[in-house]
C-alpha positions in Angstrom: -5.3 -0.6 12.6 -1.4 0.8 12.5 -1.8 4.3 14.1 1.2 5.3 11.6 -0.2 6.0 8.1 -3.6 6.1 9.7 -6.6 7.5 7.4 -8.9 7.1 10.4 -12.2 9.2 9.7 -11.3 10.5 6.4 -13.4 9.6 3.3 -11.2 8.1 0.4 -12.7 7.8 -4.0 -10.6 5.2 -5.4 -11.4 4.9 -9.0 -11.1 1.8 -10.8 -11.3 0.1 -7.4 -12.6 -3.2 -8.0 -9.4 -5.1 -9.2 -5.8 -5.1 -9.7 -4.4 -1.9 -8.6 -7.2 -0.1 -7.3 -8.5 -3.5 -5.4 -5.3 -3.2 -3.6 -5.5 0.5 -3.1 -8.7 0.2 -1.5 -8.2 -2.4 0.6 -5.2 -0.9 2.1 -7.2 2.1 2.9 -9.9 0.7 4.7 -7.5 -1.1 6.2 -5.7 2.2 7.8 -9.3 3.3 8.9 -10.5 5.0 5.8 -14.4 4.9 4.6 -13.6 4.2 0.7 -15.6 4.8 -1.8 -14.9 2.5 -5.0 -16.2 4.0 -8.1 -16.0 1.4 -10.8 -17.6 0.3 -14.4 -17.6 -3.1 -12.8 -20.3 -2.9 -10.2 -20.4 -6.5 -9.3 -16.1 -6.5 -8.7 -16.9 -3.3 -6.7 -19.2 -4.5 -5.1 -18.0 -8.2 -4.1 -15.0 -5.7 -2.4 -17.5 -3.5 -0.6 -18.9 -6.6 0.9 -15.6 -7.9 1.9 -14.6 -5.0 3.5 -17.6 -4.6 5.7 -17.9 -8.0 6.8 -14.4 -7.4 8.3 -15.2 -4.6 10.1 -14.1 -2.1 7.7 -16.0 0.9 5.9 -16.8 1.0 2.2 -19.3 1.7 -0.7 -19.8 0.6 -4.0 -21.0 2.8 -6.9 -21.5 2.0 -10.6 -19.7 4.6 -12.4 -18.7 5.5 -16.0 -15.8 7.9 -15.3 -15.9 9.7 -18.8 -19.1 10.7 -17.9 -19.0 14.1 -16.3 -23.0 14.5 -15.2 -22.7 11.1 -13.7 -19.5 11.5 -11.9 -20.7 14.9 -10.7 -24.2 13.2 -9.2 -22.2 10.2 -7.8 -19.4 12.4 -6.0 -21.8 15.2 -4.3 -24.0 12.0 -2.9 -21.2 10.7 -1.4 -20.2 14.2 0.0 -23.7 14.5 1.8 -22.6 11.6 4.1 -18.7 11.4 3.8 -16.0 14.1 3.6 -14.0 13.8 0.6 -10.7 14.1 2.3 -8.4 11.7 -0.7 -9.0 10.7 -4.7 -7.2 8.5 -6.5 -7.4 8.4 -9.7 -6.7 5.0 -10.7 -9.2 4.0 -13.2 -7.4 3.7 -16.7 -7.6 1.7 -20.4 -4.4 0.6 -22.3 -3.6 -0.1 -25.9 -0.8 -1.8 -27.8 0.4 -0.4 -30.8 2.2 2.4 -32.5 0.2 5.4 -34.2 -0.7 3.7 -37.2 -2.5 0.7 -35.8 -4.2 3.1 -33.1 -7.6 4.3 -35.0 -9.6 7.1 -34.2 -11.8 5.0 -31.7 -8.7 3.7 -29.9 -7.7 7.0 -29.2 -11.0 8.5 -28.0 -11.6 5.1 -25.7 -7.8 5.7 -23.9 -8.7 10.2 -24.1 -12.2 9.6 -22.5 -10.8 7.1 -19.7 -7.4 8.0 -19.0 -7.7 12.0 -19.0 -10.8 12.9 -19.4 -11.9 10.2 -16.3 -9.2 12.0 -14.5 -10.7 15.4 -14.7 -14.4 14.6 -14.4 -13.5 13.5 -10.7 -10.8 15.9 -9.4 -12.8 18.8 -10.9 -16.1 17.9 -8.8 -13.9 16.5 -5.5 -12.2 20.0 -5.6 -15.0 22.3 -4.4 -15.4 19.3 -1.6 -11.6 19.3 -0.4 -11.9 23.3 -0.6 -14.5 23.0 2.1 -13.1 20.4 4.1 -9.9 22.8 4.5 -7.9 20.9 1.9 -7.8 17.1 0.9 -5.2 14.9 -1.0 -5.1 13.9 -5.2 -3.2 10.7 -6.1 -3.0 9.9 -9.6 -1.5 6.4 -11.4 0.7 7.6 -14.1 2.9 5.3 -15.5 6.5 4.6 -16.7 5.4 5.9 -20.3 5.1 9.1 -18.9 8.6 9.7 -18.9 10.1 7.2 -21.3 9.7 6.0 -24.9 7.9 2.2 -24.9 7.4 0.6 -27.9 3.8 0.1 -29.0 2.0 2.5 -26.3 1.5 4.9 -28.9 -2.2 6.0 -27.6 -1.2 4.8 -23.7 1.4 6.9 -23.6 0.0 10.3 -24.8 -2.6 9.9 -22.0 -0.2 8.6 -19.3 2.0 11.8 -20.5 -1.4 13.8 -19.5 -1.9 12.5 -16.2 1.7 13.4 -15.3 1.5 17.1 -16.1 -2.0 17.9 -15.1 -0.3 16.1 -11.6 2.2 19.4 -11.8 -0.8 21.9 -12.6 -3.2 20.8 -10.2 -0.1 20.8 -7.8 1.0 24.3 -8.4 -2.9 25.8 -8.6 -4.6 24.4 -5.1 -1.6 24.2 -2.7 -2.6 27.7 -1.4 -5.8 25.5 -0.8 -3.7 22.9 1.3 -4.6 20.4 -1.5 -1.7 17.8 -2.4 -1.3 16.5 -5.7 1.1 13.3 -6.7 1.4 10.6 -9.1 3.0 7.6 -8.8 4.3 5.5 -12.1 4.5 2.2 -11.9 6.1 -0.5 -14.7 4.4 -3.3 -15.2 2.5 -4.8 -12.4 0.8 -8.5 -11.9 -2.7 -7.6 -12.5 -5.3 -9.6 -14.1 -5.0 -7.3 -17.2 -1.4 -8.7 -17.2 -2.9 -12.2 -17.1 -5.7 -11.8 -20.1 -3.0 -9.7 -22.4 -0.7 -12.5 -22.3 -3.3 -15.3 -22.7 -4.9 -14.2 -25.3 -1.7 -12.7 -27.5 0.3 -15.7 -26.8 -1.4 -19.3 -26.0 0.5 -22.1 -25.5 3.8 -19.3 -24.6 2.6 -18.0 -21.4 5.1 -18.8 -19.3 7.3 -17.6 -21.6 6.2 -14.4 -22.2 5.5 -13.7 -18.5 8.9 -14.5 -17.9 10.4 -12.5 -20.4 7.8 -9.2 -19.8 9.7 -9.7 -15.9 12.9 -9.6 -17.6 12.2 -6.2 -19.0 12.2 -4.5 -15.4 16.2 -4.9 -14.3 15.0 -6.1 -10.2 13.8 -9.1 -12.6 10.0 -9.3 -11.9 7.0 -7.3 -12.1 5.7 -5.6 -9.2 2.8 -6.5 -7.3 -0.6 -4.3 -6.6 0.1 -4.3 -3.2 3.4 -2.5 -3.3 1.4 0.2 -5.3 -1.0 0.5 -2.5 2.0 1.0 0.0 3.4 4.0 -1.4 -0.1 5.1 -2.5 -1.0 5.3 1.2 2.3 6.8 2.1 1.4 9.7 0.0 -2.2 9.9 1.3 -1.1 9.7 4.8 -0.5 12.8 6.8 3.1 11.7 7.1 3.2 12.6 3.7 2.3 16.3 4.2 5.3 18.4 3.0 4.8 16.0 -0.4 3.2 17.7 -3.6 3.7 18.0 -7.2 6.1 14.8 -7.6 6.3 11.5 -9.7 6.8 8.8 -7.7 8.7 5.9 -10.2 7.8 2.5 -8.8 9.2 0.5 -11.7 11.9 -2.0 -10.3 14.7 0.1 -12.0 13.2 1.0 -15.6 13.9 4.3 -16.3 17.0 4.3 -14.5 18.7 1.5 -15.0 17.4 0.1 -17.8 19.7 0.6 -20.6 18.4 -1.6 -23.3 
């Protein structure tokens, strides 16, 4: 274990932790010394990277978790707080949709809303009271790229991605008399297996192709990976990251800057 960027002894939530993203997230974490926590719909994937982590000498937990629900959140999050201080969230557990507003219906909406936001808020509203005790804590939150720019087709994604960004700013601005830090980082896209099933099932027989040209859309030329997410997530989580709160953190291989197209 590094002793810079260390999380020794602190308790980490990582939503959505059982692939992609969130995998990466936690692993890096136990990694630096963390006990994580990964609250996902998945059990099994959560689990199977629970099991992982322990057998190499690292500390984690699994917990079936529906984050739109606020009762079970609530239940799940105060059990873990009996045993673990609650010292860093991330909130990394999200849906996506493609499409513009008039092939997003009603229930494609309320699927991304429920997930994306109101996922969001069920867990930092009952890790708050925790971090209050504990003398402050650390929010991370996975925005995205459609925060701050126009993408075609993420009519729905975007509204809630928009969410996540300024509810960053508000929780920011409202606990850091509390010595709470809250951040989001943005990626563009990412190699994830989400990635992997979108193109296979929108494009067999192309998916080379299209995985080619969905790179080309980022000017470094390539997507990122989920372990480069986890790097600057743990840099914000870190205590080296202590004078850091209320920013978006654009991970995107040049998009919104450099992308003129």
């Amino acid at each position: 274990m590094s002793s810079k960027f260390s999380l020794h002894n602190k308790g980490a939530l990582i939503t959505g932790g059982g692939s992609g993203i969130g995998k990466a997230i936690a692993t890096t974490f136990a990694q630096q010394g963390a006990f994580v926590h990964i609250l996902d719909y998945d059990l099994k994937s959560a689990q199977e990277i629970a099991d992982q982590l322990n057998q190499q000498g690292f500390k984690a937990e699994a917990h079936h978790c529906d984050i739109s629900n606020y009762k079970q959140v609530t239940k799940i999050i105060t059990g873990i707080s009996k045993s673990t201080p609650i010292n860093i969230l991330v909130n990394n557990a999200g849906v996506a949709h493609v499409g513009n507003i008039e092939s997003c219906e009603e229930k494609d909406l309320d699927r991304l809303y429920n997930t994306n936001i109101k996922g969001l808020y069920n867990c930092t509203k009952a890790c708050i009271p925790k971090m209050k005790k504990n003398n402050g804590g650390v929010i991370l939150n996975l925005a995205s790229i459609a925060s701050t720019v126009g993408i075609t087709d993420r009519f729905a994604y975007s509204m809630t991605k928009g969410a996540v960004l300024t509810m960053t700013y508000s929780i920011a601005k409202d606990y850091i008399d509390k010595n709470i830090r809250c951040n989001c980082i943005s990626p563009a896209r990412v190699h994830t297996p989400f990635v992997d099933g979108f193109i296979n099932k929108n494009y067999p027989g192309k998916e080379a192709e299209m995985f080619e040209n969905l790179s080309k859309t980022q000017p470094i030329g390539r997507m990122g990976n989920p372990q480069e997410i986890a790097d600057l997530a743990l840099f914000l989580c870190a205590d080296e990251a202590s004078f850091i709160t209320g920013s978006n953190y654009a991970i995107d291989g040049g998009f919104v800057t450099l992308n003129s197209k």
